[in-house]
N, C-alpha and C positions, 0 to 999 in steps of 0.2 A: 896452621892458618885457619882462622876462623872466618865463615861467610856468614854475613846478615844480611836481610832486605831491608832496607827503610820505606819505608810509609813515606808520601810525600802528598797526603792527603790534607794536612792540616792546612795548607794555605784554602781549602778550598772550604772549612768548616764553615766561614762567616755566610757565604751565598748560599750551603743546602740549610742554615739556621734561618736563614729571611726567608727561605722558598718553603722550607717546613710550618714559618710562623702564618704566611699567608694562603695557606693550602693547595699550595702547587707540588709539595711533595709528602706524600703519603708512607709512614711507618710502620702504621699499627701491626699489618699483616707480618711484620717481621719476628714480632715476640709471640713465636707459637705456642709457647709453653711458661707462662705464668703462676710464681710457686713459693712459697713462703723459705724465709730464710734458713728454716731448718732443715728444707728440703736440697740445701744447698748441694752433697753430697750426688744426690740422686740425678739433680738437674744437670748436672755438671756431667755426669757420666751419660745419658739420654744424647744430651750436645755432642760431646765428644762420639761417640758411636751414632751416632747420627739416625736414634731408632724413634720410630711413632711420627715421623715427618718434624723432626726439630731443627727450627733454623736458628732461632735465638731462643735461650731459657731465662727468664727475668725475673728477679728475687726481690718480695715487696715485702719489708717488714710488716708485723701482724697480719699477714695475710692467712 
């Protein structure tokens, strides 16, 4: 038998997308570690072990 969790977050997407547009909720501080796509490898491992204070790793082409 397999367990999963579901996510039952997406009903909620529409309200933090209007709350994000009008600046009542704040993101930026989430992507602490911003890094070009070739770093992909590295960023991913940082995330995963959770080292240098990484809460999200965000891959920006040409970057």
């Amino acid at each position: 038998m397999t367990c999963a969790s579901q996510q039952h977050g997406h009903r909620d997407i529409p309200m933090l997308l209007e709350r994000m547009e009008r600046g009542e909720l704040k993101t930026a501080h989430l992507a602490t570690h911003i890094m070009s796509l070739d770093d992909g490898p590295e960023g991913y491992h940082i995330f995963k072990e959770k080292l240098d204070g990484c809460v999200r790793a965000v891959f920006q082409p040409g970057r």
